[in-house]
Backbone as CSV, one residue per row, in Angstrom:
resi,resn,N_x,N_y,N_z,CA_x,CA_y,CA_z,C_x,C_y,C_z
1,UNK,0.854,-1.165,0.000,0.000,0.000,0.000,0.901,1.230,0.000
2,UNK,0.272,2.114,-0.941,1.694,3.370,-0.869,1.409,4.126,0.045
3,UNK,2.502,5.218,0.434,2.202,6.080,1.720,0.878,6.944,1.785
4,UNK,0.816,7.650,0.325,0.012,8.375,0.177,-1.869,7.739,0.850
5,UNK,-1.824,6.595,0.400,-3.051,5.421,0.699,-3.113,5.491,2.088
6,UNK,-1.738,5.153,3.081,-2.327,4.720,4.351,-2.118,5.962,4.933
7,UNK,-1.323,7.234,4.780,-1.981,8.806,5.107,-3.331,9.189,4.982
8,UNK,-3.725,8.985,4.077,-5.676,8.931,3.988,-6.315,8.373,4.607
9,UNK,-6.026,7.047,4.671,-6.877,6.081,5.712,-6.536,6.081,7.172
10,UNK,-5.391,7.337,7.841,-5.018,7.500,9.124,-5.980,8.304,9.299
11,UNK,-6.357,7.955,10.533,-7.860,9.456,11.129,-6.629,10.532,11.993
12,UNK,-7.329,11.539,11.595,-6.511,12.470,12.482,-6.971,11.644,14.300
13,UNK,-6.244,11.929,15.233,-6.548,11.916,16.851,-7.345,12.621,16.734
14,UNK,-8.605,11.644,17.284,-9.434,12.120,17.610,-10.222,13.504,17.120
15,UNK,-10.610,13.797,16.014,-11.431,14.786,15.573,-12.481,15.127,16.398
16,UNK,-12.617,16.051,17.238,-14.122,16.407,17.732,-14.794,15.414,18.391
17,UNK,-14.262,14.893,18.829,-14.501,13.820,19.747,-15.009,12.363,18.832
18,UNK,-14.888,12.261,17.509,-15.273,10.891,16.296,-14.586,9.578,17.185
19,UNK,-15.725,8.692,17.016,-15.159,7.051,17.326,-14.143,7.002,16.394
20,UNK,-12.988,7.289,16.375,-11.889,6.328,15.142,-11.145,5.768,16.089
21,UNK,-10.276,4.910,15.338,-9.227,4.143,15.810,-8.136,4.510,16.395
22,UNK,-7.392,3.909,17.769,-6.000,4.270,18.203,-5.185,3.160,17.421
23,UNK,-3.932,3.555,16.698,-3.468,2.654,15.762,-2.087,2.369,16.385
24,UNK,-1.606,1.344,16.810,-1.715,-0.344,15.926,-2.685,-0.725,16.615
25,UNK,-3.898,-0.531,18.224,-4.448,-1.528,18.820,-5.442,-1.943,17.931
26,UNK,-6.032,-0.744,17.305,-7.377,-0.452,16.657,-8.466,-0.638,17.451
27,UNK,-8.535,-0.042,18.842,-9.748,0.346,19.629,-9.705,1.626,19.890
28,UNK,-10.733,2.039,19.580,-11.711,2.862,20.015,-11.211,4.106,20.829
29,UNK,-10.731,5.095,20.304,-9.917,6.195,20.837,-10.930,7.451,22.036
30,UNK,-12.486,6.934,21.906,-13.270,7.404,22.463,-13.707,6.664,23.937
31,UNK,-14.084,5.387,23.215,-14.715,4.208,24.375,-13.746,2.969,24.584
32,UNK,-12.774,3.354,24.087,-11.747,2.011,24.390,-12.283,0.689,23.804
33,UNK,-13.315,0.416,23.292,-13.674,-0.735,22.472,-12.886,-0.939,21.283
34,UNK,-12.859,-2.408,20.874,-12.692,-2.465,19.467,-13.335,-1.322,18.398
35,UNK,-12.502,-1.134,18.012,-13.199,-0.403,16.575,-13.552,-0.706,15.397
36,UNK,-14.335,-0.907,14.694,-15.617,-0.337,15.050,-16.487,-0.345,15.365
37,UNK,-16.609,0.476,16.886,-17.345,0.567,18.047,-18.946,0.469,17.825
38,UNK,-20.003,0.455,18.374,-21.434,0.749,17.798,-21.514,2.169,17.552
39,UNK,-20.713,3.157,18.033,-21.141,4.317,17.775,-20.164,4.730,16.489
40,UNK,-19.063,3.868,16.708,-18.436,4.581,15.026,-19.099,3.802,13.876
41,UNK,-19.598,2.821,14.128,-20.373,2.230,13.639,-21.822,3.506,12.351
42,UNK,-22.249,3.941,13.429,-23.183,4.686,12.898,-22.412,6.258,12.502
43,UNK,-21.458,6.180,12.862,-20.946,7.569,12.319,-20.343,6.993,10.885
44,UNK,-19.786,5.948,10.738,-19.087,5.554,9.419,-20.587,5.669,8.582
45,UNK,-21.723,4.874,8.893,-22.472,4.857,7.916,-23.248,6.198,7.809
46,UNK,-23.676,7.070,8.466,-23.739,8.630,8.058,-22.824,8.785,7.323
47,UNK,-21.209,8.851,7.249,-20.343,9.402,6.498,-21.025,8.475,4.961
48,UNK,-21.369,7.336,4.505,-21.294,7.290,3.246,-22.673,7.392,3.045
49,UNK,-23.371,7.957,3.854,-25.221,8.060,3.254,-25.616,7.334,2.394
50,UNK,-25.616,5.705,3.102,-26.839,4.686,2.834,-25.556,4.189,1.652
51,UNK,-24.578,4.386,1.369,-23.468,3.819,0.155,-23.302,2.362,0.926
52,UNK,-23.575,1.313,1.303,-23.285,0.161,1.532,-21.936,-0.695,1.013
53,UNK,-22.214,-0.246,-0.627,-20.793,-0.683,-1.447,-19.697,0.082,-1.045
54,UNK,-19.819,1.190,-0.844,-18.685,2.018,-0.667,-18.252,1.889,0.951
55,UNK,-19.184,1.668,1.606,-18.708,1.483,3.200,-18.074,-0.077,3.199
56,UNK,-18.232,-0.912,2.531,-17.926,-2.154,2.357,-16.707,-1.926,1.863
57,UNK,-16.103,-1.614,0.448,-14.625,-1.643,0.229,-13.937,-0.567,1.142
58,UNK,-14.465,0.253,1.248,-13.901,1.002,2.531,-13.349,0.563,4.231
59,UNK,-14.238,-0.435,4.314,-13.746,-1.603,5.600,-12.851,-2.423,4.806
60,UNK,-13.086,-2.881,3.602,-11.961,-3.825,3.553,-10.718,-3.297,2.966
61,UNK,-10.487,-2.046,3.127,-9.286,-1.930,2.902,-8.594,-1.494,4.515
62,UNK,-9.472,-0.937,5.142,-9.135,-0.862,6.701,-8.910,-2.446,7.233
63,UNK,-9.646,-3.566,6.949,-8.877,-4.535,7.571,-8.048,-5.373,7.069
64,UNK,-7.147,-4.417,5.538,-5.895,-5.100,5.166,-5.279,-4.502,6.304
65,UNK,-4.847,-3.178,6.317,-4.452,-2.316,7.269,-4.179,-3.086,8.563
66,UNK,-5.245,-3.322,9.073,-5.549,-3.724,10.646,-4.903,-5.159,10.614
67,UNK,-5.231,-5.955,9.382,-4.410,-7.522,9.709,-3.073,-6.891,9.944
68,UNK,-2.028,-6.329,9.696,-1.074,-5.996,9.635,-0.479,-5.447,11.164
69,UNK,-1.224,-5.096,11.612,-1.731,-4.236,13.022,-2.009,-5.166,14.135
70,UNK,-1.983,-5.868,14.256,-3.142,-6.447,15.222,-2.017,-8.003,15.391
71,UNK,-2.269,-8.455,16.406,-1.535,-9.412,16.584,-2.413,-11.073,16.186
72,UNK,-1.647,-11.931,15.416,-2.033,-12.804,14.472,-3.210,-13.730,15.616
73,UNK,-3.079,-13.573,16.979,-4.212,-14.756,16.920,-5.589,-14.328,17.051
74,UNK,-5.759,-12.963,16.599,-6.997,-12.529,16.121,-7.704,-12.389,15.031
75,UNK,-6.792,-12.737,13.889,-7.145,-12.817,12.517,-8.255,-13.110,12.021
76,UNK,-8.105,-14.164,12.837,-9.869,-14.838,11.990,-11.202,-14.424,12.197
77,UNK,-11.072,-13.244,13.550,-12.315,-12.311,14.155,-12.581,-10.911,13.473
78,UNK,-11.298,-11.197,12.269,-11.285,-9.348,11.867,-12.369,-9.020,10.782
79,UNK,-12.170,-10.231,10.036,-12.904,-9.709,8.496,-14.801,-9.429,10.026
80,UNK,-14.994,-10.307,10.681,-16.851,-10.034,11.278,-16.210,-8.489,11.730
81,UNK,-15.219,-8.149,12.742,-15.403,-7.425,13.279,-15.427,-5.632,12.030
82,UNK,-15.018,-5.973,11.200,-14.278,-4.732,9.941,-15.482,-4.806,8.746
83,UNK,-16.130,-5.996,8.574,-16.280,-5.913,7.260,-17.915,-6.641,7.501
84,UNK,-18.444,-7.659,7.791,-19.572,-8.273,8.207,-20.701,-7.115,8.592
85,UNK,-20.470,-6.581,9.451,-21.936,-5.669,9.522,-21.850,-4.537,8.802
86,UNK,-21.026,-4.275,7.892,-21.877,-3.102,6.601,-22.759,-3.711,5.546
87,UNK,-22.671,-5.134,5.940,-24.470,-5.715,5.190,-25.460,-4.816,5.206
């Protein structure tokens, strides 16, 4: 992934108080939960207004990111936790 890619996909700290991610844990810089939290949850899907497809490749490029991040014996919980509920 080039720099320019994962500069974009870094959230600034904490914007205005936004659920994003503390990075490498990837929880929840607000509520200390995994991210994404129920409340970033609903802030991601406001951000793409009802875009499903677009919130979908948009998680899955956050949990190439995050496999990378995250320590391997969680792997197999990432794609539900990143990518599964933008159904």
């Amino acid at each position: 992934m080039s720099a320019l890619v994962e500069r974009l996909l870094s959230p600034p700290v904490n914007p205005g108080g936004r659920h994003q991610p503390a990075r490498p844990s990837w929880d929840c810089q607000v509520c200390a939960g995994p991210w994404p939290c129920p409340a970033g949850r609903t802030e991601l899907h406001g951000t793409f207004a009802g875009d499903k497809v677009g919130l979908s490749m948009h998680m899955g490029v956050v949990l190439h990111l995050a496999v990378h991040e995250i320590s391997p014996d969680v792997d197999g919980q990432l794609f539900g936790r990143f990518v599964t509920w933008t159904r």
